[in-house]
C-alpha positions as CSV (number, residue, x, y, z in Angstrom):
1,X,0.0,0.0,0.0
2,X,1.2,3.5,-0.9
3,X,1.7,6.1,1.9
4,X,0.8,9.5,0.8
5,X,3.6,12.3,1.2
6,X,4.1,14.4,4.0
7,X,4.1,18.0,3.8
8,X,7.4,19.6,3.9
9,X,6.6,22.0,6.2
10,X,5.3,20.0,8.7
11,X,7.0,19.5,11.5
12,X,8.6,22.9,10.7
13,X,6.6,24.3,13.4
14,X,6.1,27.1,11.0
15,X,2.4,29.0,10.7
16,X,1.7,28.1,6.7
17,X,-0.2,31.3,5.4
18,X,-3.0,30.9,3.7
19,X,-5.1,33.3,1.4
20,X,-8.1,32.8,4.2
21,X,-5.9,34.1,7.0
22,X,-5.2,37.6,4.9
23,X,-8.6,37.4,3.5
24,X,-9.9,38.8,7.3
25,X,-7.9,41.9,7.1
26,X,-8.8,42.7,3.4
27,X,-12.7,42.4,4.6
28,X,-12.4,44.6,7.4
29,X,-10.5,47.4,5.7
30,X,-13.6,47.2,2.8
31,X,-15.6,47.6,5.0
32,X,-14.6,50.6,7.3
33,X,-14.3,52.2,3.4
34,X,-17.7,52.0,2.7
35,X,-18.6,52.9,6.5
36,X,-16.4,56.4,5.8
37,X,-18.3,57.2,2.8
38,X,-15.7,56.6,0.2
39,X,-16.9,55.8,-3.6
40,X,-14.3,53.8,-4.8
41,X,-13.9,51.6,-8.6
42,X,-13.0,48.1,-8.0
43,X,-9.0,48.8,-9.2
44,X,-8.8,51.6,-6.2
45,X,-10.4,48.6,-3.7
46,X,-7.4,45.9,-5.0
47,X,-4.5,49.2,-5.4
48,X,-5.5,49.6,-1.1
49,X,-6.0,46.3,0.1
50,X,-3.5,44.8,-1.9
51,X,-4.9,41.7,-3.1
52,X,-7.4,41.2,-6.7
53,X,-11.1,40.5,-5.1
54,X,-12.9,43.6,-4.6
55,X,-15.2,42.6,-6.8
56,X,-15.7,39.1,-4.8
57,X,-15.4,41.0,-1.7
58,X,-18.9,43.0,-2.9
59,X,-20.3,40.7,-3.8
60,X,-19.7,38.9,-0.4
61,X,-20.9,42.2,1.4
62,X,-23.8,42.8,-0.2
63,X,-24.9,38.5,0.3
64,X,-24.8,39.7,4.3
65,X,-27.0,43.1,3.3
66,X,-24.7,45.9,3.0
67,X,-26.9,47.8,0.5
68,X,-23.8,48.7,-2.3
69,X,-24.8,51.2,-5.1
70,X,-22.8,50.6,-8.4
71,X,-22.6,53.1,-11.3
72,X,-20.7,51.6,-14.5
73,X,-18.6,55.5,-15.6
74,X,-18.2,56.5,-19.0
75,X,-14.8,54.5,-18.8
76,X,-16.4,51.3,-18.4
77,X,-15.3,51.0,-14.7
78,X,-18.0,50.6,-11.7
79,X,-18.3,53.1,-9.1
80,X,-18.9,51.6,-5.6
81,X,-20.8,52.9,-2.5
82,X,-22.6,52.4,0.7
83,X,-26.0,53.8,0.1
84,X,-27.4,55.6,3.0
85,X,-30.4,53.8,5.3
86,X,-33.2,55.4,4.5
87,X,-34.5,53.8,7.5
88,X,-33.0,55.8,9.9
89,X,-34.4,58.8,11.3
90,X,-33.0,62.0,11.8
91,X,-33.0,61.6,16.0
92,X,-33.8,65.7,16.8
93,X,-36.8,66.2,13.7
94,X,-38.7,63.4,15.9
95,X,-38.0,65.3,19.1
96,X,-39.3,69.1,17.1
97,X,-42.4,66.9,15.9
98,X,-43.5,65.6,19.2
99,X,-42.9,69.0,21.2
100,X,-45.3,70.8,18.5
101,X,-47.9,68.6,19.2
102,X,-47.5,68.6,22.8
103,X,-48.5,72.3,22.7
């Protein structure tokens, strides 16, 4: 019977690095992006996070519900952004309303 091969690095008691492991950090730094309000083509997304799956990365985003707006720009690139929640309220326009009627 054959054995399979072992790995070269084990027994290194090295950390291999995977993709996955760098994949976290790339995610994260999307993200607080979009949080700051930055519209951003899918080149300037790979030029910062130095890696080639922004557009993967969107796509992952927007399969938890991050609501991303694209725009395809007269150069044939797509413009990316966080649209706002229209669900949120302004917090002192409630407060105005309810005082009005109080009186």
């Amino acid at each position: 019977m054959k054995r399979k091969k072992e790995s070269p690095a084990k027994g290194l008691g090295q950390q291999v690095l995977r993709k996955d492991n760098h994949s976290g950090r790339i995610y994260s730094t999307v993200r607080a992006l979009f949080l700051q309000g930055y519209k951003l083509t899918a080149k300037q997304i790979n030029a910062l996070t130095g890696s080639n799956d922004a557009r993967k990365i969107i796509s992952d985003l927007r399969r938890e519900g991050w609501n991303i707006v694209d725009l395809r720009l007269p150069n044939g690139c797509k413009l990316y952004w966080l649209a706002e929640d229209v669900r949120q309220g302004e917090l002192f326009a409630e407060v105005v309303e309810s005082n009005s009627m109080a009186v």
